[in-house]
PADO-828001 format. One record per residue (C-alpha): chain; z, y, x; residue number from 1; residue in three letters. Coordinates in nm, 3 decimals. Layout:
BEGIN
{A; {Z; Y; X}; NUM; ALA}
...
//
This chain:
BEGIN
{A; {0.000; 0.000; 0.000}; 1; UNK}
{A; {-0.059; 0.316; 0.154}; 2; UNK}
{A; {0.097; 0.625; 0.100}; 3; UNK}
{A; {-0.072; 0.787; -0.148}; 4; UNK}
{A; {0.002; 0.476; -0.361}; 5; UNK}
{A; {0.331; 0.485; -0.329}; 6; UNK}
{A; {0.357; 0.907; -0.390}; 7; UNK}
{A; {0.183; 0.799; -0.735}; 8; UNK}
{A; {0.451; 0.482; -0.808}; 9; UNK}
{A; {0.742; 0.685; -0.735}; 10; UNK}
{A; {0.643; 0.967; -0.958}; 11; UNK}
{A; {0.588; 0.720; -1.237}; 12; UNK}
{A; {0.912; 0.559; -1.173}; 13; UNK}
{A; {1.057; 0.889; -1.159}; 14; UNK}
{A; {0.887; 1.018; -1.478}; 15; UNK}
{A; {1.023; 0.681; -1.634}; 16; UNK}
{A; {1.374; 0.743; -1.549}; 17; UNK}
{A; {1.438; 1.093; -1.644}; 18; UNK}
{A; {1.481; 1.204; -1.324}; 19; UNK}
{A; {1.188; 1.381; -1.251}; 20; UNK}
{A; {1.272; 1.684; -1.458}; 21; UNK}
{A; {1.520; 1.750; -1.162}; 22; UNK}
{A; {1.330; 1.708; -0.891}; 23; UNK}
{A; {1.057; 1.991; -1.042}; 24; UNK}
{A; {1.317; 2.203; -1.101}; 25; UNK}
{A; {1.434; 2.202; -0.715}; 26; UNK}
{A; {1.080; 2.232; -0.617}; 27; UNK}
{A; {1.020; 2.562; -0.802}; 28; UNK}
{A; {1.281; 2.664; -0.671}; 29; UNK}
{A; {1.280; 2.641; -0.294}; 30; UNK}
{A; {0.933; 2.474; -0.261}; 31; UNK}
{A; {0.739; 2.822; -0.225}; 32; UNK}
{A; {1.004; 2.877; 0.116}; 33; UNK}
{A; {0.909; 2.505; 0.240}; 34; UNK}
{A; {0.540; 2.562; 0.258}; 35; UNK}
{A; {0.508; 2.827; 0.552}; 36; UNK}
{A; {0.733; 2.554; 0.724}; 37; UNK}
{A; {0.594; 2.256; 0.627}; 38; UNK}
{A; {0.242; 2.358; 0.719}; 39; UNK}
{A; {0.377; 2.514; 1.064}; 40; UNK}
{A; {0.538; 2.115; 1.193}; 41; UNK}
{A; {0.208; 1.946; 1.073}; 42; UNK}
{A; {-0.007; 2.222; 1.324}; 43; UNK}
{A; {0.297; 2.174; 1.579}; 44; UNK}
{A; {0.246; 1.804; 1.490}; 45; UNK}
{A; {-0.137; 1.774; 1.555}; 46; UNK}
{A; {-0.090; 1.981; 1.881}; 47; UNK}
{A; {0.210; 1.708; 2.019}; 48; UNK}
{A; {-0.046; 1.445; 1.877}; 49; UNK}
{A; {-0.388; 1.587; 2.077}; 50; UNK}
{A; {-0.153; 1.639; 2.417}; 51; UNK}
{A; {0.045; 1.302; 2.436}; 52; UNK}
{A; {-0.292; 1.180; 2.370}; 53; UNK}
{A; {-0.424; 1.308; 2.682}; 54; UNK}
{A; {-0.148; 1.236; 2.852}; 55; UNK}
{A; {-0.158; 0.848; 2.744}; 56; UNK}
{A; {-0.541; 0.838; 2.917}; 57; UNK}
{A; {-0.407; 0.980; 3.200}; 58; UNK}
{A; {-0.133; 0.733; 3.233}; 59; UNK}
{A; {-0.435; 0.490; 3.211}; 60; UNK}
{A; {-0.592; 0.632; 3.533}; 61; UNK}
{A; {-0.297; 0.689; 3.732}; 62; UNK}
{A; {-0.005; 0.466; 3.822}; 63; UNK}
{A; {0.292; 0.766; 3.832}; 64; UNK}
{A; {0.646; 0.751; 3.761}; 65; UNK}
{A; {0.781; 0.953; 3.438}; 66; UNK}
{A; {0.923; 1.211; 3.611}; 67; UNK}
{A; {0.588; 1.252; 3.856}; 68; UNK}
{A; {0.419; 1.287; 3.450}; 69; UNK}
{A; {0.625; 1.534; 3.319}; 70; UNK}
{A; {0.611; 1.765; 3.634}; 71; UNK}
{A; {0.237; 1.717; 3.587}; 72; UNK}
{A; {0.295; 1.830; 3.261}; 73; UNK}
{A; {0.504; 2.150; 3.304}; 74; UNK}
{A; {0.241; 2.246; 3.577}; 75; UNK}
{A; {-0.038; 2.155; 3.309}; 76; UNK}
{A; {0.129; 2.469; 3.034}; 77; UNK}
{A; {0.138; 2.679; 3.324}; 78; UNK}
{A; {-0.188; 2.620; 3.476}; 79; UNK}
{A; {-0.365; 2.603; 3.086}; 80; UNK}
{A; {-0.251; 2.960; 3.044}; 81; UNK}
{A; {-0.364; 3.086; 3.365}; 82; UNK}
{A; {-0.707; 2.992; 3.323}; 83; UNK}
{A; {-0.776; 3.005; 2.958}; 84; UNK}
{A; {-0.793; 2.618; 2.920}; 85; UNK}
{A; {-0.610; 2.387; 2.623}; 86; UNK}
{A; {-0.343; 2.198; 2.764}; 87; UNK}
{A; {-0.560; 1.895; 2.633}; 88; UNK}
{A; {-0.874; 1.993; 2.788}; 89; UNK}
{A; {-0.701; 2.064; 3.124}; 90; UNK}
{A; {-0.527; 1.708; 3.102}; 91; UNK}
{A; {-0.885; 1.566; 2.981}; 92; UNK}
{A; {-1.019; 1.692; 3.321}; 93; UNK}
{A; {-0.740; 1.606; 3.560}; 94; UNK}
{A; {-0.813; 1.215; 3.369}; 95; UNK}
{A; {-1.187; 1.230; 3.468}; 96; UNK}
{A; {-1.059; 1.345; 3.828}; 97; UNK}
{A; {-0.849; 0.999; 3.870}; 98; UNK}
{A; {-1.093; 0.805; 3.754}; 99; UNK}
{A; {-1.293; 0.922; 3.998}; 100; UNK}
{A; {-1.033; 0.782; 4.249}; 101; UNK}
{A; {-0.855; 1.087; 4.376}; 102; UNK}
{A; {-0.450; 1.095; 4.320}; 103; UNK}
{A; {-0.266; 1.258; 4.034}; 104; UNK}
{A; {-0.205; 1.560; 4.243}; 105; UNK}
{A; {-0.562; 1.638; 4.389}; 106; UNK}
{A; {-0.732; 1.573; 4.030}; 107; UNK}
{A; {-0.515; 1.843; 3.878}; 108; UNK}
{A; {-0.619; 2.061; 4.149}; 109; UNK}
{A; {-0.983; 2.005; 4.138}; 110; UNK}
{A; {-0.925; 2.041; 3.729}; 111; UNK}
{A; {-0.833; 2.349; 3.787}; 112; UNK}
{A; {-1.150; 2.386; 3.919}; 113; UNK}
{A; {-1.369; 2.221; 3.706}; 114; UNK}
{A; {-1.186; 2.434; 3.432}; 115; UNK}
{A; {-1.326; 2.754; 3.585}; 116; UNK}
{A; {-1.664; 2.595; 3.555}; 117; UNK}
{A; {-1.644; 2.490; 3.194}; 118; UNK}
{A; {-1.495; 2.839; 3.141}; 119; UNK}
{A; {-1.803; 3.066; 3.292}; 120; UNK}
{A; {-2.050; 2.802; 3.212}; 121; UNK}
{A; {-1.978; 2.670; 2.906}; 122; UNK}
{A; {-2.032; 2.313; 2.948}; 123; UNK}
{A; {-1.781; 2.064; 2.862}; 124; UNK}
{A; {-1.491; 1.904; 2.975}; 125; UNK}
{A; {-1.699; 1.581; 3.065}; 126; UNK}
{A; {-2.032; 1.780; 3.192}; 127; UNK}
{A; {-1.802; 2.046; 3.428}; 128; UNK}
{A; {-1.627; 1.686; 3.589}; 129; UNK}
{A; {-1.953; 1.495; 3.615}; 130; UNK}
{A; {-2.165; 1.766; 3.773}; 131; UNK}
{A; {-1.900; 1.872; 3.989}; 132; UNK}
{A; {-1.832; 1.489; 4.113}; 133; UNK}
{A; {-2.205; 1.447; 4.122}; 134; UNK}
{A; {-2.231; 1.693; 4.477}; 135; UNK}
{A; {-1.857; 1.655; 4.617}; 136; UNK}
{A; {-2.006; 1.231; 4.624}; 137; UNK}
{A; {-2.345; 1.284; 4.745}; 138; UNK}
{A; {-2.286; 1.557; 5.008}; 139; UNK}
{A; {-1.928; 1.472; 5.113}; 140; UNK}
{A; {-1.784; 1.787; 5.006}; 141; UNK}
{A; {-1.366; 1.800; 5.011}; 142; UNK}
{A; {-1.158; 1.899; 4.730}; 143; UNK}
{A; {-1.030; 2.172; 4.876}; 144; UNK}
{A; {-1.418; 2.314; 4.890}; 145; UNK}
{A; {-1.496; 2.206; 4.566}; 146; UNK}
{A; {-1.551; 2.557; 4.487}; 147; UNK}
{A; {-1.794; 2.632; 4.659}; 148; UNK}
{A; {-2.012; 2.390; 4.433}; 149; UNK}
{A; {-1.889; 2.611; 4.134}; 150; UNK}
{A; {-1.975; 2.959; 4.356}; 151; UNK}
{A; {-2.381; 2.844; 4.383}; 152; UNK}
{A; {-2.423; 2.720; 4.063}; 153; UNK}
{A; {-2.276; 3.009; 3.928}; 154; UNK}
{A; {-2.458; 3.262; 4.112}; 155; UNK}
{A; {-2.791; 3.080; 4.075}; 156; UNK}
{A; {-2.757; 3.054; 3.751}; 157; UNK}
{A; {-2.728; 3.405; 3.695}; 158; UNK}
{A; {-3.026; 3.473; 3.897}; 159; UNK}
{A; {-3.262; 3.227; 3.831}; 160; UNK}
{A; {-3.419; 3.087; 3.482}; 161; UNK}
{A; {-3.194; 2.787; 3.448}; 162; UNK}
{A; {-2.889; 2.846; 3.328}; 163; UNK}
{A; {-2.565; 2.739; 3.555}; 164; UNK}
{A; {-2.507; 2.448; 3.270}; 165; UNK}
{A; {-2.847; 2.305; 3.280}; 166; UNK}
{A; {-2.816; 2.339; 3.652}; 167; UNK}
{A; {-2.517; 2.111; 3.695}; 168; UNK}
{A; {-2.660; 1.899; 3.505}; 169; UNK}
{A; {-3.024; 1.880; 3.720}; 170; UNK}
{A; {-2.804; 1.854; 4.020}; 171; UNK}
{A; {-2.600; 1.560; 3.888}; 172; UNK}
{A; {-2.960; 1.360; 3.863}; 173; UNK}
{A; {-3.098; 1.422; 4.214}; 174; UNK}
{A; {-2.758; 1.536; 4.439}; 175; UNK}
{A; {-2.736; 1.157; 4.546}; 176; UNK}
{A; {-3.122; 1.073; 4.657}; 177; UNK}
{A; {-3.185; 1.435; 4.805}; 178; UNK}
{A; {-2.860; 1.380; 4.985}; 179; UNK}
{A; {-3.062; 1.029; 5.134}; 180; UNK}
{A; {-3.386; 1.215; 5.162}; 181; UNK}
{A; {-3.173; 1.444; 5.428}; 182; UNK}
{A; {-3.118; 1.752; 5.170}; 183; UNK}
{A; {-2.827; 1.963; 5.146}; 184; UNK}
{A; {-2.657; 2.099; 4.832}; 185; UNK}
{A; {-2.817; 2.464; 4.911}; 186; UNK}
{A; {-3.144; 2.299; 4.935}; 187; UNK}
{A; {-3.174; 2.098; 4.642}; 188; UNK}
{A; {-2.994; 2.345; 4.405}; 189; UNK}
{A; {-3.261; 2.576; 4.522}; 190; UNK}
{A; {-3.559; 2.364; 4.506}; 191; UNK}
{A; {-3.353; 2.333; 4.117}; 192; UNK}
{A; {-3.291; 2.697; 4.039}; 193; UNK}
{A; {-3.688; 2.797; 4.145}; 194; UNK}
{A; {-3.888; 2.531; 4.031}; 195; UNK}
{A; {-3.726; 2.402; 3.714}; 196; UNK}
{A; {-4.001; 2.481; 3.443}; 197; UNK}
{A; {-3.967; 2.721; 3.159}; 198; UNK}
{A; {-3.813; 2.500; 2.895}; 199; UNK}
{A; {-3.527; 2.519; 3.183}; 200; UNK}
{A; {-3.506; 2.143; 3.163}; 201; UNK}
{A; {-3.345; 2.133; 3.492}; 202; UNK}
{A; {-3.190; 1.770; 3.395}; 203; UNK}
{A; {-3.561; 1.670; 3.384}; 204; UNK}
{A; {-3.665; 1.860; 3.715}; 205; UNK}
{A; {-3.379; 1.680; 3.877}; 206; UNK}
{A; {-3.499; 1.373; 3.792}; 207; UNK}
{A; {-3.830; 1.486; 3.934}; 208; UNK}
{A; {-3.677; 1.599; 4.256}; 209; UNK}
{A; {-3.523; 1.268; 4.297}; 210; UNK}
{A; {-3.769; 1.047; 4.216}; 211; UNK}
{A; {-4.050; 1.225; 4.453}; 212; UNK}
{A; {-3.828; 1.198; 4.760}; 213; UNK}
{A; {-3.783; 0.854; 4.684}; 214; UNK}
{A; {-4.200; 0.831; 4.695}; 215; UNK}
{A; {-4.201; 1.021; 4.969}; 216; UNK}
{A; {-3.927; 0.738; 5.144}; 217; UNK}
{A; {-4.193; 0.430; 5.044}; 218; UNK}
{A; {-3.901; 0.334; 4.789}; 219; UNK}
{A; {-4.116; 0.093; 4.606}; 220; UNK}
{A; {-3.878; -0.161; 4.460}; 221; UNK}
{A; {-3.654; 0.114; 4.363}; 222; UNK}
{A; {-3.906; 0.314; 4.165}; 223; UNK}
{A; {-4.035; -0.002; 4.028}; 224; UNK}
{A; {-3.688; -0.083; 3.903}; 225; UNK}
{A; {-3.643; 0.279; 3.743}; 226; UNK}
{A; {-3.996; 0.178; 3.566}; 227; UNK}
{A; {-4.197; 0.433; 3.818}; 228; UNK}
{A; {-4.538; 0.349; 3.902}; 229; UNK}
{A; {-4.531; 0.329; 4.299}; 230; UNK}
{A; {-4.825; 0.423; 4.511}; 231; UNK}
{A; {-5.002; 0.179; 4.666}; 232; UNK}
{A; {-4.858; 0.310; 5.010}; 233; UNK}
{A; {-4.515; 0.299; 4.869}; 234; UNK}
{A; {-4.413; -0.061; 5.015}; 235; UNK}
{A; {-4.376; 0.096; 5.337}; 236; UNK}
{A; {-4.249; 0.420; 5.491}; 237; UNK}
{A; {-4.474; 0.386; 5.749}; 238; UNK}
{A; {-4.757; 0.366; 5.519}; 239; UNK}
{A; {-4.676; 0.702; 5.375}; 240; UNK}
{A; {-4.674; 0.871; 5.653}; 241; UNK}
{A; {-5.029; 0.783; 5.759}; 242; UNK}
{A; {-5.192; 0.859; 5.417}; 243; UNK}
{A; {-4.997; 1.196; 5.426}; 244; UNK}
{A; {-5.135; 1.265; 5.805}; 245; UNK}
{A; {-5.524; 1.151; 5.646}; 246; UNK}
{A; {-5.469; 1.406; 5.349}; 247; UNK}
{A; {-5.328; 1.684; 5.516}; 248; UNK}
{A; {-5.593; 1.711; 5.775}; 249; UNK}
{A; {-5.290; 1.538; 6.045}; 250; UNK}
{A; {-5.074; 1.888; 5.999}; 251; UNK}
{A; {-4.760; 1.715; 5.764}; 252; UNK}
{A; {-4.572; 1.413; 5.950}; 253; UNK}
{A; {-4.262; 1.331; 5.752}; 254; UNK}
{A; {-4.108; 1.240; 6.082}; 255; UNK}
{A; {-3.992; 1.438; 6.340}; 256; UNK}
{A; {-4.031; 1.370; 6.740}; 257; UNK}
{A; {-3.749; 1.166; 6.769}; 258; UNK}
{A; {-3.874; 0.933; 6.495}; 259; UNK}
{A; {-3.608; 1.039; 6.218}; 260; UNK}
{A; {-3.667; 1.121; 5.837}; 261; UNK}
{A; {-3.740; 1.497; 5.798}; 262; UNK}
{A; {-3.548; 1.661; 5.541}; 263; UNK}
{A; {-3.717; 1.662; 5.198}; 264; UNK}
{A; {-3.663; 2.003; 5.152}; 265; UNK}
{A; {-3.840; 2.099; 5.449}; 266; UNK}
{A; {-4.150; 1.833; 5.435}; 267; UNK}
{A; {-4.224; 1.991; 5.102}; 268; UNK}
{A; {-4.189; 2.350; 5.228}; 269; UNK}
{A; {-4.468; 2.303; 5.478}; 270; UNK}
{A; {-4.670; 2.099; 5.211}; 271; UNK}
{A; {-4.682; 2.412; 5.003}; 272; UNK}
{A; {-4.786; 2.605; 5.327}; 273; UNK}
{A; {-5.097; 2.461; 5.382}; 274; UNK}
{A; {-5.167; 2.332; 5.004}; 275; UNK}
{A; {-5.421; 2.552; 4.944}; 276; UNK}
{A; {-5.631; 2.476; 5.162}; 277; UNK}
{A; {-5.661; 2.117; 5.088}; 278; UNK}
{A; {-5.981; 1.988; 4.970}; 279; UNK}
{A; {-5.942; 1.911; 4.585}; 280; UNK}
{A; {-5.975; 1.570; 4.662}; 281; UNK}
{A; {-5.746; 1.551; 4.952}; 282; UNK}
{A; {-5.490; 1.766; 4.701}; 283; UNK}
{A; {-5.521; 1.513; 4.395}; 284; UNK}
{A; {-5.489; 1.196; 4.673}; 285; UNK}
{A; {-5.155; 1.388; 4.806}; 286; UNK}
{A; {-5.034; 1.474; 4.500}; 287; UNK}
{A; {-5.040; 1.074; 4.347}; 288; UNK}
{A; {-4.832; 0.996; 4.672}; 289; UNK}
{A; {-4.564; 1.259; 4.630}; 290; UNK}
{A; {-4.520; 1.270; 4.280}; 291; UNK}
{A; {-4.709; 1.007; 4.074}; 292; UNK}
{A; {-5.001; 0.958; 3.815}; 293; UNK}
{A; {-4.843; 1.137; 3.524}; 294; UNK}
{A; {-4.943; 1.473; 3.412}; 295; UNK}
{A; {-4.603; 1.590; 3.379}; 296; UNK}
{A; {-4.476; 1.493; 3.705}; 297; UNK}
{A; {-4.806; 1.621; 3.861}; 298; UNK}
{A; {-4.719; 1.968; 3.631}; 299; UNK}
{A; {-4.350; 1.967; 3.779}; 300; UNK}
{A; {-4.488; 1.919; 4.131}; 301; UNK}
{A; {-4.738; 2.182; 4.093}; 302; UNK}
{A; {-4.418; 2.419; 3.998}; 303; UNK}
{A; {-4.223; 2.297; 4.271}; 304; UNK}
{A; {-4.529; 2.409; 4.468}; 305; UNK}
{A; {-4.598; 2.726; 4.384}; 306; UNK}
{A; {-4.216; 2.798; 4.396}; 307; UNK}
{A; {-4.210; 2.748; 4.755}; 308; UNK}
{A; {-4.551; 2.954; 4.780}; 309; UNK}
{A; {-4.393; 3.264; 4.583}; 310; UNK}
{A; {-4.055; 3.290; 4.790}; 311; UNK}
{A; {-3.839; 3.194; 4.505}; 312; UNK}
{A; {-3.750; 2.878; 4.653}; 313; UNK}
{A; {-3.684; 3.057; 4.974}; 314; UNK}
{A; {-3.485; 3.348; 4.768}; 315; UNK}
{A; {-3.283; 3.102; 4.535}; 316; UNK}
{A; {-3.171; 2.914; 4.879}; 317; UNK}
{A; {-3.048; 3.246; 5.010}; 318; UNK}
{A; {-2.858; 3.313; 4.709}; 319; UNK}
{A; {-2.678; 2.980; 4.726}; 320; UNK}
{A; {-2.587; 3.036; 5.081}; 321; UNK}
{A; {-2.409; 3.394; 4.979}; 322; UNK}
{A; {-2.254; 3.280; 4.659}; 323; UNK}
{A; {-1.906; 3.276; 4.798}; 324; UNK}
{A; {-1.609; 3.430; 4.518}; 325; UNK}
{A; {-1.882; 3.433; 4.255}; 326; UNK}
{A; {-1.729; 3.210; 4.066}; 327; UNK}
{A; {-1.336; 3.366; 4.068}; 328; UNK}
{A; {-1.506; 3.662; 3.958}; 329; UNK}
{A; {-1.698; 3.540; 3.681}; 330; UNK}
{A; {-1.317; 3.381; 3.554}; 331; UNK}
{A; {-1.169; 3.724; 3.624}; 332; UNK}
{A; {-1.428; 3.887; 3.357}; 333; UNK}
{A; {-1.445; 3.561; 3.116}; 334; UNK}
{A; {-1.018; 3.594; 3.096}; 335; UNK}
{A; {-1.106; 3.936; 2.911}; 336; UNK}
{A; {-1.280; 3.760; 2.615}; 337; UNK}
{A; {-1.203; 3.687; 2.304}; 338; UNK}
{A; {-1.272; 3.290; 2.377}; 339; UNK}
{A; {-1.059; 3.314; 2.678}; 340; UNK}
{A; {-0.766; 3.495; 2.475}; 341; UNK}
{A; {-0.832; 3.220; 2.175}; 342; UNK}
{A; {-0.768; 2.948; 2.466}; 343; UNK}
{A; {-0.486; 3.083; 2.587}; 344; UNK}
{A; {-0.319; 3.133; 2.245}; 345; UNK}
{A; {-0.403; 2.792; 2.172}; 346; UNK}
{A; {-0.267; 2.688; 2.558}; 347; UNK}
{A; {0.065; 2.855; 2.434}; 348; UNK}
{A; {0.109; 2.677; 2.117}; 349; UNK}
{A; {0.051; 2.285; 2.247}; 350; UNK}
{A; {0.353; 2.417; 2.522}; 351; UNK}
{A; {0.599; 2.594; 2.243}; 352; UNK}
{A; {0.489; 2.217; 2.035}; 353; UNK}
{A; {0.578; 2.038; 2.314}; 354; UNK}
{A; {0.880; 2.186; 2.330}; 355; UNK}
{A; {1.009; 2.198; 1.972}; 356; UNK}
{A; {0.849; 1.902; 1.881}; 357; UNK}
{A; {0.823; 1.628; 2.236}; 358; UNK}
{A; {0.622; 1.335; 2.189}; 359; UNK}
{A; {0.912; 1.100; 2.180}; 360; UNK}
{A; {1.135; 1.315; 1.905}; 361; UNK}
{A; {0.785; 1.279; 1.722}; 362; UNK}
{A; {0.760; 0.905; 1.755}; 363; UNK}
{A; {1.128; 0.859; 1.635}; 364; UNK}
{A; {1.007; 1.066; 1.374}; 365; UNK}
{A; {0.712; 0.887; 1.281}; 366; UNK}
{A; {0.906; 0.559; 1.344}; 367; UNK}
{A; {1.191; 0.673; 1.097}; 368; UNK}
{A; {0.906; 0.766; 0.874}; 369; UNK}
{A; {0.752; 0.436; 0.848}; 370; UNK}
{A; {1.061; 0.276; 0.775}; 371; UNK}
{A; {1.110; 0.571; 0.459}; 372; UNK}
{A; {0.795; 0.461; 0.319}; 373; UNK}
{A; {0.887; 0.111; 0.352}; 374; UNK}
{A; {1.246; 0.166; 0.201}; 375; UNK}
{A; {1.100; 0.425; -0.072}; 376; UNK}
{A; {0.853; 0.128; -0.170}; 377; UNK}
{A; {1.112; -0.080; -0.212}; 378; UNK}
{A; {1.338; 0.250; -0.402}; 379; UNK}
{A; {1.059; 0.216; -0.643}; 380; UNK}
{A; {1.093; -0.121; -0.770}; 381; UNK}
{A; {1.471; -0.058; -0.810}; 382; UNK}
{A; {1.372; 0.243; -1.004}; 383; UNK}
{A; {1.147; 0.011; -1.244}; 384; UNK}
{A; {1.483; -0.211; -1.306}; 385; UNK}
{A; {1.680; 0.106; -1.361}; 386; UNK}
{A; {1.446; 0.252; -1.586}; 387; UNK}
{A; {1.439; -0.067; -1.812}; 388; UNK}
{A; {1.868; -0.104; -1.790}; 389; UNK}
{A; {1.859; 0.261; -1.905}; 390; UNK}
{A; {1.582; 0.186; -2.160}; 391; UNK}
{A; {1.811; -0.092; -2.279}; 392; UNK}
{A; {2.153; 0.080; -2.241}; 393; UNK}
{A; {1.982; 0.381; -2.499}; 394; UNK}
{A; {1.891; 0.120; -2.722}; 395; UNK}
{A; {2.262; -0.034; -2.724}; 396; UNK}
{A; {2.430; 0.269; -2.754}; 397; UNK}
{A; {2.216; 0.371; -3.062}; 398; UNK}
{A; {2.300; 0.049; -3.243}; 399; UNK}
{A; {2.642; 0.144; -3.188}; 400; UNK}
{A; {2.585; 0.492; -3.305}; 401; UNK}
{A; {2.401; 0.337; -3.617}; 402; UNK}
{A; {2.735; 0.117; -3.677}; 403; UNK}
//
């Protein structure tokens, strides 16, 4: 039975015993001052609810004594309010952090991080973690510099077509192959920021980025197994390097003199240098081998192209490279915002719940609550039996009054 059933069985009973009258006379009287408080515990309620569910997905991740939790947690209210995050969302992060396989204490660091990207880019909780885990793992970048990942996307995005969401998100798909095609973070986020197309769909460019310098790395099984069609020189590095020496008129060697990889970045740099003036047919051949059959692909390498030909390539990379503080500025202006003072308030309310209302009070509550229903349930069917005895007992006592 749930508890809307019994509600209706105990007002019947109630109606059947007389005793209801009573009850709807103390309502109208104090239940217009019960309301305001009533509907205050439920909010306070839902905000202990969303926060100790956090907190139980954190415990999940982490293996932390209860006192190492709860001075998480104090440091979580203080930290929310600080940077205009829900407790819950700033728990949510530090989660995706441990999972990630860094300790309680470093995730709620780089959380605080990731905030300030969810914060001045709007992405999400998830996206802001993701990205953000995406470049620290393919370019070996410390927590402690995490920022800096924030500070380029940031300022790129405010320069450059994409926006700094949809450029977290292209970096996420193509930070770990351009990290093994010999590309650095600068690099690839400006190869992203310049050459994504005009539907920004730098998730798709990334894919494009990563896919090409896996061509351009003879990567056949690989590309094979992401349902690519390879090039028929793709089975072997070696390959690829002679049919880009035939097409290129012996000017582009993907290795330099000691034999290594060059760096993606920079092979397709001095591609675009001397593009032009390719034959058409030497253009087409070189263009199957770097980026595939497909019109699309051969579109998006056409724009990563021509972005290297126009500067902007050049220009986006110099903007990542001074991006430094762009990011703790963009948080200084966002905490003047209405969203940023809505966040807060709300940051302010799960810690006052938390603190009139703790998980555990609210689970002896709920506990106590559940045993109510149980014993009201059981009230009811007593109140059936009483309502009959008095039934009976009226009856009785009018015989008498008849005698």
């Amino acid at each position: 039975m749930n508890t809307h059933e019994i509600i209706l069985k105990i007002t019947a009973r109630l109606e059947e015993s007389g005793l209801k009258a009573i009850f709807d006379k103390l309502k109208k009287q104090f239940g217009s001052a019960l309301k305001p408080l009533a509907s205050g515990l439920l909010k306070m309620t839902s905000a202990v609810y969303e926060v100790d569910t956090k907190m139980t997905a954190l415990g999940k991740a982490t293996q932390e004594t209860e006192r190492k939790y709860l001075h998480f947690l104090d440091s979580a209210n203080d930290s929310a309010n600080r940077l205009g995050r829900s407790v819950s969302d700033l728990i949510r992060q530090t989660s995706g952090w441990a999972k990630s396989g860094f300790d309680i204490g470093n995730a709620a660091k780089l959380a605080e991080t990731s905030s300030i990207y969810t914060n001045i880019s709007g992405a999400d909780n998830d996206a802001a973690v993701n990205s953000m885990s995406a470049a620290m793992n393919a370019f070996n970048i410390e927590a402690a510099d995490s920022i800096a990942i924030v500070d380029k996307l940031n300022k790129l995005g405010r320069e450059f077509t994409p926006t700094m969401e949809n450029l977290g998100d292209g970096l996420s798909h193509s930070a770990s192959a351009l990290s093994d095609a010999g590309t650095g973070l600068d690099e690839t986020l400006a190869m992203l920021a310049a050459g994504s197309d005009a539907a920004q769909d730098a998730a798709g460019f990334g894919d494009f980025l990563a896919i090409s310098s896996m061509r351009l790395r003879g990567m056949k099984e690989e590309l094979e197994q992401l349902g690519e069609h390879a090039h028929e020189s793709a089975d072997s590095i070696n390959k690829v390097q002679s049919q880009i020496l035939n097409h290129t008129d012996g000017k582009i060697d993907i290795f330099d003199d000691a034999g290594a990889f060059r760096d993606y970045y920079e092979i397709m740099e001095d591609i675009a240098r001397i593009y032009n003036t390719l034959s058409v047919s030497d253009r087409d051949s070189l263009a199957d081998i770097l980026f595939g059959s497909s019109d699309k692909a051969k579109k998006q390498g056409n724009a990563l192209i021509e972005a290297f030909q126009s500067g902007q390539v050049q220009k986006a990379l110099d903007a990542s490279l001074n991006a430094q503080g762009s990011a703790m500025e963009a948080q200084e202006k966002w905490l003047g915002s209405l969203e940023a003072k809505t966040q807060q308030f709300e940051a302010a309310f799960q810690s006052l719940s938390n603190t009139v209302l703790d998980s555990d009070m609210l689970k002896w509550f709920l506990d106590l609550g559940t045993g109510g229903v149980k014993a009201l349930d059981a009230l009811t069917d007593k109140l059936g039996s009483f309502a009959t005895l008095s039934t009976i007992g009226g009856g009785i006592a009018g015989a008498k009054n008849l005698g």
